[in-house]
C-alpha positions in Angstrom: -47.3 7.9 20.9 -44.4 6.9 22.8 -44.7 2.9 23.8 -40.8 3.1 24.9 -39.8 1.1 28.1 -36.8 1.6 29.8 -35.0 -1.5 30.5 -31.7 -0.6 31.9 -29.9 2.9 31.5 -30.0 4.0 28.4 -31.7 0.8 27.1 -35.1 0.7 25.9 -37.8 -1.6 24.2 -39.6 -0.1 21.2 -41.3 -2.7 20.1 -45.6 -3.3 19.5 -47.7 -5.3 20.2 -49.9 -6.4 16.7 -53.2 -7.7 17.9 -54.4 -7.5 14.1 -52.1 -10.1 12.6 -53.5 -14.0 13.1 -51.4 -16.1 11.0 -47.8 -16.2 11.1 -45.9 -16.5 7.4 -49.1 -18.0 5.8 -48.8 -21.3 8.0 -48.5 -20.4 11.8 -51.8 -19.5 13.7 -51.2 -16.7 16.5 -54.8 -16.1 17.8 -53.5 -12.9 20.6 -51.5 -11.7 17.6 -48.0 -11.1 17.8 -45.4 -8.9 19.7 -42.4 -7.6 17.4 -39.3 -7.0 19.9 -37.2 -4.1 18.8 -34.4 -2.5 21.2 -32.5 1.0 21.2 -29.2 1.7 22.7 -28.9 5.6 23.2 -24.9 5.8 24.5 -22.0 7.3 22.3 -23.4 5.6 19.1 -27.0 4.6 18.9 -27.4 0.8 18.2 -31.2 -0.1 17.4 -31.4 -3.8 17.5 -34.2 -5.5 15.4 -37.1 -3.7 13.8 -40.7 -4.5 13.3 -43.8 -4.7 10.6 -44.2 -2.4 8.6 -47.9 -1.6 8.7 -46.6 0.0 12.5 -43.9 2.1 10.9 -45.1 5.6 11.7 -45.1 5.0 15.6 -41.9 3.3 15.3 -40.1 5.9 14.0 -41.7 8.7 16.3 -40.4 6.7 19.5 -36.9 6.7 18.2 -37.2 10.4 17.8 -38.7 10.8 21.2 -35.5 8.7 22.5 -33.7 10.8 20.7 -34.9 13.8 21.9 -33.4 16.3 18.9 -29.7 14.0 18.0 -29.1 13.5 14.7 -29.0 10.2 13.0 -28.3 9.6 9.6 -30.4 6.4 9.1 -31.5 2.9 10.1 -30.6 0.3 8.8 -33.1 -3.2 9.1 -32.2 -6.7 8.5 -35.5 -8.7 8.3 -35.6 -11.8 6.3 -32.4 -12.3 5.4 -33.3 -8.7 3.2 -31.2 -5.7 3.8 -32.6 -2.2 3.3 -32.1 1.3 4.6 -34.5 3.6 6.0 -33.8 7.2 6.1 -35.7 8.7 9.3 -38.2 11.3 8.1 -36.4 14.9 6.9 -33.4 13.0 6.2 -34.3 11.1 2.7 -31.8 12.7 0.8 -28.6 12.5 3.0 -26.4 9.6 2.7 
């Protein structure tokens, strides 16, 4: 399912939109849900800038391959709540 938008050459949006989630960290109510903004850069390097939840993952993951249409990348790397982890893309689990 590609949800990409092109925003500028060679810029895209590849974020959802999570109609499913209501409350916000336990406190904040968000009764249309909630958009997670994520951005890809396809140049020289490939820069993705943000991620989003995790429950949306899969589709994530299959739009950056779509962008990517075949080039290699090694992994992705996320900073979400001040957490740092990385995320091999799918094939490439044992390469480092």
């Amino acid at each position: 399912m590609n949800l990409a938008r092109e925003i500028k050459k060679d810029i895209y949006w590849i974020g959802v939109n999570d109609r499913r989630t209501h409350i916000f960290e336990n406190y904040w109510p968000l009764p249309k849900g909630v958009a997670y903004n994520s951005y890809i850069i396809v140049d020289e390097k490939v820069v993705v800038i943000d991620t989003i939840e995790r429950s949306k993952m899969d589709d994530y993951v299959e739009n950056i391959e779509q962008l990517l249409n075949g080039r290699k990348s090694h992994e992705t790397r996320s900073h979400r709540s001040h957490q740092s982890f990385i995320m091999p893309l799918p094939g490439r689990e044992n390469h480092r």
